[in-house]
C-alpha positions in Angstrom: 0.0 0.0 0.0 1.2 3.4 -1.0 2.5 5.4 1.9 0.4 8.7 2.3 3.4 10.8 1.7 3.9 9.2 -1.5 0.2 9.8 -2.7 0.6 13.5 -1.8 3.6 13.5 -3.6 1.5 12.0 -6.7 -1.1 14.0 -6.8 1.1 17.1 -6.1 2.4 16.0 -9.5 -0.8 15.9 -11.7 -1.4 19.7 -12.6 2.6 19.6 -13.9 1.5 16.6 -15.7 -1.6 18.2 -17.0 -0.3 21.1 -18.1 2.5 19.0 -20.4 -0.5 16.8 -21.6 -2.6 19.8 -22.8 0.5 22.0 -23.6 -1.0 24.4 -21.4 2.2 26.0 -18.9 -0.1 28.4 -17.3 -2.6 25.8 -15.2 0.0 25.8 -12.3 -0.5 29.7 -12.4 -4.3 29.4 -12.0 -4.9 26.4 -9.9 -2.6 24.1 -7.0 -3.6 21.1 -5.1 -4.0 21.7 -0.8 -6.1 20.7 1.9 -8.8 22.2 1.9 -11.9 22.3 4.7 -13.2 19.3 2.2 -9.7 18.0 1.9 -7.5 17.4 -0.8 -8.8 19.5 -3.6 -7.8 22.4 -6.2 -7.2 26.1 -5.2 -6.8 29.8 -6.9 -2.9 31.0 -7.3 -4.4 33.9 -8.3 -8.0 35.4 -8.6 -9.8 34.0 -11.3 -12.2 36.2 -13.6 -15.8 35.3 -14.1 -16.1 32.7 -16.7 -12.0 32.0 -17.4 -10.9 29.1 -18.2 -9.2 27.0 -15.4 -8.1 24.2 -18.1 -9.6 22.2 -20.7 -8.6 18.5 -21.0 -9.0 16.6 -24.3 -10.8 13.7 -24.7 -8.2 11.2 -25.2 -6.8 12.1 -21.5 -10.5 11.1 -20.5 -11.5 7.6 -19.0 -15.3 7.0 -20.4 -17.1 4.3 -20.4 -17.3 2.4 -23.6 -20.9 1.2 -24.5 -20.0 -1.3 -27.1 -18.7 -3.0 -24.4 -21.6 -1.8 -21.7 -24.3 -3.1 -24.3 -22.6 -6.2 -24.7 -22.6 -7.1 -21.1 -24.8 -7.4 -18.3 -22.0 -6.6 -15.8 -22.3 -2.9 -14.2 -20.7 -0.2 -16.0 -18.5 0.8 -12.9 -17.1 -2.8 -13.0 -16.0 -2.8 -16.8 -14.7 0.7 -16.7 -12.4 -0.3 -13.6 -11.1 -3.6 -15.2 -9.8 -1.4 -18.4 -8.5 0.9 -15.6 -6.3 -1.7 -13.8 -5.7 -3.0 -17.4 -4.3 0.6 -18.0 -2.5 1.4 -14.8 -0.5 -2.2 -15.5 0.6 -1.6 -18.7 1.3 2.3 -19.0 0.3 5.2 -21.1 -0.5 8.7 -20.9 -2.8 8.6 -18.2 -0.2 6.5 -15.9 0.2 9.9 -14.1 -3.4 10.6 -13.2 -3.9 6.9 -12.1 -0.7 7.1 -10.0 -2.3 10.1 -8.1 -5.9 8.5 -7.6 -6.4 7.9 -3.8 -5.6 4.7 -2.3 -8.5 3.9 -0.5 -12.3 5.4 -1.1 -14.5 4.4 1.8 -18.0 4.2 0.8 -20.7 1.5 2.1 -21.4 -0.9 -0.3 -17.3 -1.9 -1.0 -15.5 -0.9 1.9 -18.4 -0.8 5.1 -18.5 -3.9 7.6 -22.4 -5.0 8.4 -21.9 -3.1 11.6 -21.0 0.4 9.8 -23.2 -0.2 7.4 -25.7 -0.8 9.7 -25.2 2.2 11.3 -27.4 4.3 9.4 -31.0 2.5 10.5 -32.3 2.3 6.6 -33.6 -1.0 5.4 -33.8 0.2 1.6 -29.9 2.1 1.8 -28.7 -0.9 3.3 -30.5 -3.6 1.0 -28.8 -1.0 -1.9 -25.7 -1.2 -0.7 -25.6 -4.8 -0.4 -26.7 -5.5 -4.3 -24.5 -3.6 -5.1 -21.6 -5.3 -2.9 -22.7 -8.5 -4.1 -22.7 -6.9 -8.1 -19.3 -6.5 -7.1 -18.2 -9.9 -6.0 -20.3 -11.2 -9.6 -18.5 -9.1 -11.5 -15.1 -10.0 -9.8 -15.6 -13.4 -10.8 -16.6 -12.7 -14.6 -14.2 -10.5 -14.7 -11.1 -12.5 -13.4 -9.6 -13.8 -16.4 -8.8 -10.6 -17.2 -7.6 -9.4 -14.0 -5.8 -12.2 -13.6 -4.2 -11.6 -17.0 -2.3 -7.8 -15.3 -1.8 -9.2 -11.7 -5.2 -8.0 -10.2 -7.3 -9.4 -7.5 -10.9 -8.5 -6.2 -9.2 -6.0 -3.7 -7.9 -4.4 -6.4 -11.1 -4.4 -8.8 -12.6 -2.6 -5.3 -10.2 -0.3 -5.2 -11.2 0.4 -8.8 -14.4 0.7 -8.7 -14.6 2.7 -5.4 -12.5 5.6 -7.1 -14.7 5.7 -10.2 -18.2 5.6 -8.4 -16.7 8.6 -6.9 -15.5 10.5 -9.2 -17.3 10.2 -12.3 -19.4 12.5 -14.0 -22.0 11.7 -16.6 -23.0 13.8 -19.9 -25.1 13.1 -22.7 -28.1 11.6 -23.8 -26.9 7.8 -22.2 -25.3 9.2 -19.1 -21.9 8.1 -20.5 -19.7 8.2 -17.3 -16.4 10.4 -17.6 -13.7 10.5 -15.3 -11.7 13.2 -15.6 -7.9 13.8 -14.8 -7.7 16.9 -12.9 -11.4 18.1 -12.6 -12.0 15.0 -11.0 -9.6 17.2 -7.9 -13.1 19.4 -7.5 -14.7 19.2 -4.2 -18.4 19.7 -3.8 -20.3 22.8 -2.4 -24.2 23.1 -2.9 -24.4 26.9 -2.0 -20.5 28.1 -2.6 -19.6 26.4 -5.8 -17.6 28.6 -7.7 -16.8 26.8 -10.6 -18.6 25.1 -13.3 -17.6 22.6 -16.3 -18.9 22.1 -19.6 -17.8 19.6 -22.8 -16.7 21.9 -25.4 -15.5 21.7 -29.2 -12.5 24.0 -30.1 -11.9 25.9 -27.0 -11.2 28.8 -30.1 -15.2 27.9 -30.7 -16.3 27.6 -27.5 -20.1 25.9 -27.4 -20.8 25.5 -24.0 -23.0 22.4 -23.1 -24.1 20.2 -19.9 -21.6 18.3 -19.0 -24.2 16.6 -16.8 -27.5 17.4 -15.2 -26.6 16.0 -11.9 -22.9 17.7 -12.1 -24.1 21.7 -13.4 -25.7 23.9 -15.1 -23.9 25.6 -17.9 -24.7 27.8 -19.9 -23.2 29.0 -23.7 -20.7 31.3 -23.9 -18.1 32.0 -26.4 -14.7 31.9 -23.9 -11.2 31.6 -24.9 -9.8 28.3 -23.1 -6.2 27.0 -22.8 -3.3 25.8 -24.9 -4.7 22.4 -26.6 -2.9 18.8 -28.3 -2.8 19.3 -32.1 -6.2 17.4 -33.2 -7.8 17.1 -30.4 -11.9 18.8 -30.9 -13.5 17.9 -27.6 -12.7 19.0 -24.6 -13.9 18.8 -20.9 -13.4 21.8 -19.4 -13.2 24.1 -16.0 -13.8 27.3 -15.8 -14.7 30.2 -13.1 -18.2 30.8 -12.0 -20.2 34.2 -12.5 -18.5 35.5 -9.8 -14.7 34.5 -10.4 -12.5 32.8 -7.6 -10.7 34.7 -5.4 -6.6 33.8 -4.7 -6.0 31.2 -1.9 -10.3 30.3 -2.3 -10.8 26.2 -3.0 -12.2 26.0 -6.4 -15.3 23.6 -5.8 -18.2 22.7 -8.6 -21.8 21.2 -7.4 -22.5 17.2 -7.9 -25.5 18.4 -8.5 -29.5 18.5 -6.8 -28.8 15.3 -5.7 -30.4 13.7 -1.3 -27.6 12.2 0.2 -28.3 8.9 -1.4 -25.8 8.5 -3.9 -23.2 11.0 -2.1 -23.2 8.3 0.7 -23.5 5.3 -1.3 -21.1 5.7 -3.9 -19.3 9.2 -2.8 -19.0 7.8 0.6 -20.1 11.4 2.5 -22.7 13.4 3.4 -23.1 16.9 2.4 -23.9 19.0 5.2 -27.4 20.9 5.5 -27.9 19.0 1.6 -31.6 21.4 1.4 -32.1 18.4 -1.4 -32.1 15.4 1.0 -35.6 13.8 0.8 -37.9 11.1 2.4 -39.5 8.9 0.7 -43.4 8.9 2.0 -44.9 7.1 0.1 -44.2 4.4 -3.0 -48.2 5.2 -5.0 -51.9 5.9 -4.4 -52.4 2.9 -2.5 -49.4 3.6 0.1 -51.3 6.9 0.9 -54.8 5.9 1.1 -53.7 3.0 3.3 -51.9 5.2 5.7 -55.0 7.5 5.8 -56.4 4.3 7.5 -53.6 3.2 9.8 -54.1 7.2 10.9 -57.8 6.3 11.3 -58.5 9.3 8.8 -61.0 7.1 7.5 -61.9 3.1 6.8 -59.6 0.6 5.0 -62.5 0.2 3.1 -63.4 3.6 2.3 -59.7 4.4 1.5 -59.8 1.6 -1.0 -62.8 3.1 -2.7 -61.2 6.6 -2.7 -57.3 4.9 -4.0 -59.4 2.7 -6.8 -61.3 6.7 -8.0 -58.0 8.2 -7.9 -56.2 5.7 -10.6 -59.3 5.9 -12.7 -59.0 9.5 -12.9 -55.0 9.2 -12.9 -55.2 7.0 -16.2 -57.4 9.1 -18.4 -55.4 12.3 -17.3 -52.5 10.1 -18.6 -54.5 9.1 -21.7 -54.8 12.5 -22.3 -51.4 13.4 -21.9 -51.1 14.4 -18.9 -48.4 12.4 -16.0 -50.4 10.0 -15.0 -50.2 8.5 -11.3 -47.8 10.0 -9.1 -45.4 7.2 -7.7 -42.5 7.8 -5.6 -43.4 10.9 -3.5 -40.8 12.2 -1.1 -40.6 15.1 1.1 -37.4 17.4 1.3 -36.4 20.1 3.8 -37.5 22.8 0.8 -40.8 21.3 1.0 -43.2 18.6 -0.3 -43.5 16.9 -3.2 -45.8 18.0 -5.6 -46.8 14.3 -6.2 -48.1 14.0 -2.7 -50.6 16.7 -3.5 -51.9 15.7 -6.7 -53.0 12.1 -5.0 -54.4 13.4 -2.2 -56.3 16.1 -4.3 -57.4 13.2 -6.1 -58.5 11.1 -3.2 -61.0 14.4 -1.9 -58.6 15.1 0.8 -58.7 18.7 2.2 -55.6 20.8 3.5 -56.5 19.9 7.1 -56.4 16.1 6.5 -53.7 16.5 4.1 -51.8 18.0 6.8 -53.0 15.3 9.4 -51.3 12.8 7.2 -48.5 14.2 6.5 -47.8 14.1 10.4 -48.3 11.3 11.3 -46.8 9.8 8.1 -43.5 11.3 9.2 -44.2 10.4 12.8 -44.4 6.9 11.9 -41.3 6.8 9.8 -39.5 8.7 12.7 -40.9 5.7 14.6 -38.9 2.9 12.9 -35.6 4.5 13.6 -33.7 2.3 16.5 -32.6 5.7 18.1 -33.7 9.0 18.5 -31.7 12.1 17.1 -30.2 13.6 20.3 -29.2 10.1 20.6 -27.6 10.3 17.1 -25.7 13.8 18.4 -24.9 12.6 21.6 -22.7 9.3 19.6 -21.4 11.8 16.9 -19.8 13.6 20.0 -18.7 11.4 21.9 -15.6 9.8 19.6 -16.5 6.2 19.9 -17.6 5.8 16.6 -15.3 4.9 13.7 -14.8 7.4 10.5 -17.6 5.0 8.7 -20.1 4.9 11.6 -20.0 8.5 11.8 -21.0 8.7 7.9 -23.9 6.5 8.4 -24.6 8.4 11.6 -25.1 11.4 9.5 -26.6 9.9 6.9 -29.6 9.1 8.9 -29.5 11.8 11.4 -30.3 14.4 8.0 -33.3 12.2 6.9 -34.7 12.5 10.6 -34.6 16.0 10.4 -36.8 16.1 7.3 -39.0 14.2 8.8 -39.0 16.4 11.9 -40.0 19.4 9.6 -43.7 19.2 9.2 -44.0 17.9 13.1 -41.8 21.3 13.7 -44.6 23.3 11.3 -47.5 21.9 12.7 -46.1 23.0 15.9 -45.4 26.5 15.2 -49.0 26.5 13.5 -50.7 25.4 16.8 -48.4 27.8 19.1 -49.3 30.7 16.5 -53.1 29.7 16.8 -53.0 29.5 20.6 -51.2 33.4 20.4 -54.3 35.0 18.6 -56.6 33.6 20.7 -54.7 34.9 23.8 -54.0 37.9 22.2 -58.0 38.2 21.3 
């Protein structure tokens, strides 16, 4: 295993890499790598203009997943790209240098959790996830081991693999082709302070700017001079300021994207702090929430059948007419509620106060089915017992109780406001 000094000294070594790959000297005078309050990640030399060009790198520097290969097998698309990634790293070539520099461990719950970390974060469904995917893993291993075996590889290493690409991968286009990208790939996530944004470009003389992904940025087109480029190379992945520049000594950070902290803790292995886009699942179709509406004694199981079985009928010929059909999948978030929830229970007859009734004690019994409570969840998180991936999971859950706690905290500030008018009457 690579001592830590040595991967610093690695990745220290990328951007002077870079900038010989693209023929671009001046990166090092924009950007260097340093620990930042996310860690290891990219910052300003200098302040950075709105919109300038931080570096583009050509497509033949970037790893992407190759769907000949994806279409011809039912293996998952992290698993194949990391095979040609060891297959890569064993026998050279101009990416040896970003590979060298790729972190030597990436701790996230389905590759690297034991049961008890895992555990850890009291979700049945994250859990059962992260386990598929584990065993996807060890399925894939064995498929796959001929050709490991072929460059000196073992499943640790195919983990290692496929840990750093879940992580670090961004999609674009209409398939969701995954990218990973040498140097970008350095960006730390920010929901609120992201600075930074990327785009896949043609000529950087011809700049068209284009998503690079929907869950990675919004970009918008502008015609921007980038960086020094290879002779032939037309495509380009590239990062560039914000609209309000980065200041000098600032971490230049981009936003995954609207994402709850599903995937960042699954396959990023963290949780963003205060993610306003963390959401609850409350309920899985018109059934779930008439059948609550009963458990709540809102009304009989039988009259809630009778209301779910008029709300599909009415859901299909909206559909039929063109409309969305049945909403499925309805989640609440700490912004609010989703939009699905309303529509059924519209639907269903319900009116704001019993919409309101069931939305509490939906959330109460959700709350219910956690092991602990949240000052629980605090009082662990402080106390140091825990290791770094039982802290993760303790996080992980301790942000979906307190969407849940939202409407219980509404409801209550409705009743105390009520109680104030009539005192004040």
């Amino acid at each position: 295993m690579a001592t830590a000094s040595a991967e610093v000294d690695k990745a220290t070594a990328l951007l002077a890499w870079l900038a010989d790959a693209t023929n671009d000297p001046g990166i090092e005078s924009r950007v260097a790598l340093g620990e930042t309050r996310h860690g290891r990640g990219l910052v300003a030399v200098r302040n950075l203009v709105p919109g300038e060009v931080i570096f583009n790198v050509p497509f033949r520097l970037v790893l992407s997943e190759d769907h000949d290969e994806a279409d011809a097998s039912d293996l998952p698309w992290s698993a194949l790209m990391a095979a040609r990634l060891l297959e890569e790293r064993s026998r050279g070539g101009e990416r040896g240098r970003w590979i060298e520099s790729l972190p030597h461990l990436v701790s996230t719950p389905p590759l690297e959790y034991t049961d008890a970390e895992l555990a850890a974060c009291e979700d049945p469904k994250t859990i059962a996830e992260a386990r598929a995917t584990s065993e996807g893993h060890l399925a894939a291993y064995e498929a796959l081991k001929p050709r490991l075996d072929a460059v000196g590889c073992d499943e640790r290493d195919l983990r290692w693999a496929t840990g750093v690409l879940h992580s670090r991968c961004f999609t674009h286009g209409p398939r969701g082709t995954h990218l990973a990208v040498p140097g970008v790939d350095m960006c730390n996530h920010d929901f609120a302070g992201a600075n930074a944004e990327v785009a896949v470009v043609t000529s950087p003389e011809d700049v068209q700017g284009v998503r690079a992904t929907a869950e990675i940025a919004d970009v918008d087109e502008r015609e921007k001079t980038g960086g020094a480029r290879g002779d032939g190379d037309t495509m380009f992945f590239q990062l560039r300021a914000g609209d309000d520049g980065v200041e000098q000594g600032e971490e230049v950070t981009i936003s995954y994207g609207p994402w709850p902290n599903d995937p960042f803790f699954l396959y990023f292995g963290f949780v963003p702090e205060g993610n306003p886009n963390d959401a609850v699942v409350l309920f899985d179709d018109v059934d779930d929430v008439a059948m609550c509406a009963a458990r709540l004694d809102m009304m009989s199981i039988a009259e809630a059948g009778e209301r779910a079985a008029a709300a599909t009928v009415a859901f299909a010929e909206e559909e039929k007419d063109g409309g969305s059909g049945a909403p499925t999948r309805m989640v609440i978030t700490r912004e609010g509620i989703d939009e699905g929830m309303m529509r059924a229970c519209g639907a269903m007859g319900f009116d704001q106060d019993t919409f309101n009734a069931l939305l509490e004690g939906r959330c109460r019994e959700l709350l219910r089915l956690y092991p602990t409570k949240l000052k629980e969840d605090r009082g662990l998180l402080m106390s140091g017992t825990l290791t770094e991936n039982e802290a993760t999971s303790t996080l992980y859950k301790m942000s979906k109780k307190e969407v849940l706690l939202g409407p219980l905290a509404a409801a209550a500030a409705r009743q105390s406001g009520a109680a104030g008018t009539i005192i004040q009457a």
